[in-house]
C-alpha positions as CSV (number, residue, x, y, z in Angstrom):
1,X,24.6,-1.3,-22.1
2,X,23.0,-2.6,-18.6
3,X,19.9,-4.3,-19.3
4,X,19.4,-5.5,-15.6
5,X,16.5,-4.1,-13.4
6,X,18.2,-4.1,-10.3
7,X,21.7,-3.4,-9.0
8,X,23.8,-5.9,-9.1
9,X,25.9,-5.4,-5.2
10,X,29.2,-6.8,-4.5
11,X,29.2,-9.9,-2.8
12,X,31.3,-12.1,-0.4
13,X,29.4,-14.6,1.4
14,X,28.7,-18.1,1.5
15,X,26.2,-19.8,-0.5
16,X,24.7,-23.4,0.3
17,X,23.3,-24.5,-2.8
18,X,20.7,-27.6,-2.6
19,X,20.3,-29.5,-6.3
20,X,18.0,-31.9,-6.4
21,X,19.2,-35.3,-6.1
22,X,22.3,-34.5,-4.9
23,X,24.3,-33.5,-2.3
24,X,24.3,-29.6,-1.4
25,X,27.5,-27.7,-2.1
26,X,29.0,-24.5,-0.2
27,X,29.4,-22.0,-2.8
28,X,30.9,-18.1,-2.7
29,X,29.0,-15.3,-4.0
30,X,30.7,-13.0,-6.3
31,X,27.6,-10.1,-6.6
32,X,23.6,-10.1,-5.6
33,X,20.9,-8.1,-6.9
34,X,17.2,-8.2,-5.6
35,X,16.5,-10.7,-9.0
36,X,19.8,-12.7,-9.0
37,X,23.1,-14.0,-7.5
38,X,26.1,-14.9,-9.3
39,X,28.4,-17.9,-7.5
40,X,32.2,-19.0,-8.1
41,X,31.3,-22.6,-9.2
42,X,33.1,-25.6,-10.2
43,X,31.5,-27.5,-12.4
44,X,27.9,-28.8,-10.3
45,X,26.9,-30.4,-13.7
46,X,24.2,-27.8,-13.8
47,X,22.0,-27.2,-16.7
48,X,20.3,-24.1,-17.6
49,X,16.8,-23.8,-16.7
50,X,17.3,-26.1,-13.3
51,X,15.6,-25.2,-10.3
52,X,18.0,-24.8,-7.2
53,X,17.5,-24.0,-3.4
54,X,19.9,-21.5,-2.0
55,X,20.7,-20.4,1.8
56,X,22.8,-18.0,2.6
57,X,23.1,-15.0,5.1
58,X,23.0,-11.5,5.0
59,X,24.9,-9.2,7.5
60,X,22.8,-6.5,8.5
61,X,25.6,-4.9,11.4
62,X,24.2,-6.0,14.2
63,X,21.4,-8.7,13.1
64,X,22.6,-11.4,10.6
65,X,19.7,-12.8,8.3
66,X,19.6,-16.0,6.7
67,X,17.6,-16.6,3.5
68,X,16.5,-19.4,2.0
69,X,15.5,-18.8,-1.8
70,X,14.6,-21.2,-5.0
71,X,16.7,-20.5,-8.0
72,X,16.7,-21.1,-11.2
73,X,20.0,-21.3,-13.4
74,X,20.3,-18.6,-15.8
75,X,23.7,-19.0,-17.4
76,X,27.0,-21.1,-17.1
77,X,30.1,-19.5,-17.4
78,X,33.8,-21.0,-16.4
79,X,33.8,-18.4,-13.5
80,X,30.8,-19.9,-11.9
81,X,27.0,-20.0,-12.2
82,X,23.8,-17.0,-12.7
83,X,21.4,-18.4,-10.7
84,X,17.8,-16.1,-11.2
85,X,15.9,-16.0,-7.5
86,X,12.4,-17.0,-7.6
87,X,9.8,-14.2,-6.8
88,X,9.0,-14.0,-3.3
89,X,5.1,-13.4,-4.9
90,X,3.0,-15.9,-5.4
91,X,2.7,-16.0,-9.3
92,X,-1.0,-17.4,-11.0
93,X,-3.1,-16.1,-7.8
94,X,-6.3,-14.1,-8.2
């Protein structure tokens, strides 16, 4: 049973993923929904719960976009990482 909000959309584009403290790593995305992004990882020595910054471009025919998200990490698997995109809201606002 699907207990996701959004589609999940196949995915084959490049990910640039920025850890803190680190060096950033070019990554391939495997699917994308509005909420989340799945990515064919090594092992970045990731833990769940870590906050990540993602860039990575959409192609939209004739206008490519880039986006530039935070992500958190969601789950580790030994295909590669769930990474959980940050709302685009700000959150705690009146």
């Amino acid at each position: 049973m699907e207990r996701r909000l959004n589609t999940r959309h196949r995915a084959r584009t490049a990910v640039y993923v920025t850890i803190p403290g680190r060096p950033g790593k070019l990554c391939r995305a495997c699917n994308l929904s509005a909420n989340g992004v799945f990515i064919e990882t090594a092992n970045l020595g990731l833990k769940k719960g870590t906050t990540v910054q993602l860039a990575f471009a959409i192609n939209l025919g004739v206008v490519t976009k880039i986006h530039r998200r935070a992500a958190i990490v969601a789950h580790i698997s030994r295909g590669g990482t769930g990474l959980m995109l940050e709302s685009l809201t700000a959150t705690g606002t009146r």
